[in-house]
N, C-alpha and C positions, 0 to 999 in steps of 0.2 A: 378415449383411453389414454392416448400421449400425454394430453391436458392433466389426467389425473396423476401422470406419474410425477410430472414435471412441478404440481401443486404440490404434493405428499413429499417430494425432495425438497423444495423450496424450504418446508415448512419444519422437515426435519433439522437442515442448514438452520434456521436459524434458532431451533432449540437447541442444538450444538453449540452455536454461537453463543446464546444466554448460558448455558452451564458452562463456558471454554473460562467463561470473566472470571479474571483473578479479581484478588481484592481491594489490587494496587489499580484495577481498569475500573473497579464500580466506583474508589473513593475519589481517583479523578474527574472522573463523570457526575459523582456526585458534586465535586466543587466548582466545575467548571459549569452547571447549570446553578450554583449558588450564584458565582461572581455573577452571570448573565443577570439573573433574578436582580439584583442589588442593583447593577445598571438600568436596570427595565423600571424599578419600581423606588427605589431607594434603599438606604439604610434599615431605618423605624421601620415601616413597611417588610422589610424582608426579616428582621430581627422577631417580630411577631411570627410571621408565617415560616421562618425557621423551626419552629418551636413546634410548633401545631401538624401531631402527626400525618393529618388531613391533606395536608397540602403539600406531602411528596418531597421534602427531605430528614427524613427519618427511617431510611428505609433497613430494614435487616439489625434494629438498636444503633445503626449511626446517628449521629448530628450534625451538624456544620457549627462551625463558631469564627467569629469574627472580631476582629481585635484590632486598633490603631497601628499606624507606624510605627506606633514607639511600645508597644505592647500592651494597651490599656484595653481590656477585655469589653468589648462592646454588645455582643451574643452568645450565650452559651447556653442552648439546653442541655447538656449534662453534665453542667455544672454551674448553677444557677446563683450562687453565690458570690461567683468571680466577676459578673459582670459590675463594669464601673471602677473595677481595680489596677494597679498598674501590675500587668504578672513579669515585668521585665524581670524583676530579681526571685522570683520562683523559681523553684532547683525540683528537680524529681528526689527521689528515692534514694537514688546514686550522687546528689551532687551537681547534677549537671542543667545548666540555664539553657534550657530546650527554647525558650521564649527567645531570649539572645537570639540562639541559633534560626529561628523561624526569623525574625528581625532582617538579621544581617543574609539568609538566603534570600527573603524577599525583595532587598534592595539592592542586593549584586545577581542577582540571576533571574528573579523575575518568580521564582517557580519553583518547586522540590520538594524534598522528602524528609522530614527530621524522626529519629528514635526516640525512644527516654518511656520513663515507664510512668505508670497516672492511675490513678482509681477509675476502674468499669464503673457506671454507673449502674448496670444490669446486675456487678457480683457483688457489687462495694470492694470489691478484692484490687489488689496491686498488682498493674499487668504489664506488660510491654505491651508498646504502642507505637505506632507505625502512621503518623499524619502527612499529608500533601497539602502543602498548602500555595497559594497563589497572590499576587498582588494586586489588586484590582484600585487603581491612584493611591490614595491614601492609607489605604485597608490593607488585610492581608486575612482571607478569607480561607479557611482551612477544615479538613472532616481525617477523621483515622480510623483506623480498625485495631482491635484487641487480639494480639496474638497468642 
């Protein structure tokens, strides 16, 4: 009988846990198993299975995207036409070079959070967006949510 309390608490804890995740905890989670992936497998390799809902980064309509040093767009499912471009001088809606700003946090901090607003690819609509992105050597590997 103890055993079963103790399973049925365990099990509640951690469906607590899964609903408590903001969406600043799932998109780090999300990047920080991208970066791994990339070191595990490579670039090519992970730029494919980015893509590919199957293989567990596309969860909830996110994506991961991944982009040079210097901002030149390397993977992007939900936005398939940027790849191969330099998005350094891409401005959102308002103006503002989000790209820069992912750039210069990647190489003075290592890690963080940029605004600026982007087309859902779910509404085609103009949304704020809220990305974490991370630097993994060269890279600078990144996923957001649509607020």
């Amino acid at each position: 009988m103890t055993y079963k309390k103790i399973a049925a608490f365990a099990m509640l804890a951690g469906m607590m846990a899964v609903a408590s995740a903001t969406p600043e905890d799932d998109t780090q989670a999300l990047v920080k198993k991208a970066s791994a992936y990339i070191k595990a497998n490579g670039i090519d390799k992970a730029c494919v299975d980015f893509a590919d809902p199957a293989k567990g980064f596309r969860p909830n309509g996110s994506y991961v995207y991944v982009h040079d040093i210097h901002a030149k767009m390397l993977c992007n499912p939900g936005s398939p036409r940027t790849v191969g471009k330099d998005m350094i001088e891409v401005k959102d809606m308002d103006g503002k070079y989000f790209n820069k700003e992912m750039v210069s946090l990647a190489t003075t901090k290592g890690s963080g959070w940029v605004e600026y607003k982007w087309t859902n690819p779910a509404t085609q609509k103009m949304q704020d967006k809220k990305s974490y992105i991370e630097r993994q050597g060269d890279l600078i590997v990144g996923s957001g949510f649509y607020k």
